[in-house]
N, C-alpha and C positions, 0 to 999 in steps of 0.2 A: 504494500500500500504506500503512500504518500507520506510527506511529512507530515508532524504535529508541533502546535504550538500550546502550551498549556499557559494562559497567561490570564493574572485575575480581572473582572471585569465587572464593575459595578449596574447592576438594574434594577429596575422599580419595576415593583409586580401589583398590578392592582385587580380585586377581582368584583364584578360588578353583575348581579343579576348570574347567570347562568355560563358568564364569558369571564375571561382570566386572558392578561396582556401583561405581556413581559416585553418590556425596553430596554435598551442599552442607555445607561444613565449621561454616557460622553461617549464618542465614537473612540475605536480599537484603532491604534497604528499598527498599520502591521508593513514591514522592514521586509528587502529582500533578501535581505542580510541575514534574517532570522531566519530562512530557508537557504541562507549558504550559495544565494543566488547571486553570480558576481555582478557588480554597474558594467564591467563591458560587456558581459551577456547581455544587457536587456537595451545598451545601446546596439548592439549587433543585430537586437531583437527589433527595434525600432526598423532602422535601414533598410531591412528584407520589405518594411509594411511601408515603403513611402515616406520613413524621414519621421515619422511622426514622432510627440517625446512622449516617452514612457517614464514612470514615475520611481523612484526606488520603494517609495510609502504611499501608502492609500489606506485613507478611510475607512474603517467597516461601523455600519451601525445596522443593528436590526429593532424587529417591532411586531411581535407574534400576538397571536391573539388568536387563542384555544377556543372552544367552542365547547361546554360538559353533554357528553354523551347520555341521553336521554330516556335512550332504548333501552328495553329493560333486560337485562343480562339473561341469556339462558344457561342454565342451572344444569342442564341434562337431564331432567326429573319429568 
């Protein structure tokens, strides 16, 4: 598999009626560095696509929102 980044991240869980939302409190840097990705890779990486600039860090935020399952479990009985 891939790599992993295990890094702590602070979110607000709020739950309302039936739904449940979980936020990223401040968005995640994530470094490509932390994947051991070198800057002349992803300048190389650029070039192949038209020159464009590729970033070494970017932003992650998410913002999920669960739904409590309703249906009523079967038992097997």
């Amino acid at each position: 598999m891939g790599q992993t980044l295990k890094t702590p991240l602070p979110i607000t869980v709020v739950k309302t009626g039936e739904y449940l939302t979980a936020t990223a409190s401040k968005p995640l840097i994530i470094s490509a560095d932390s994947f051991n990705i070198p800057a002349a890779n992803l300048t190389a990486l650029a070039a192949t696509v038209g020159g464009i600039p590729i970033s070494d860090r970017v932003p992650v935020q998410f913002h999920l929102v669960l739904k409590a399952n309703t249906e009523p479990k079967d038992t097997g009985k």
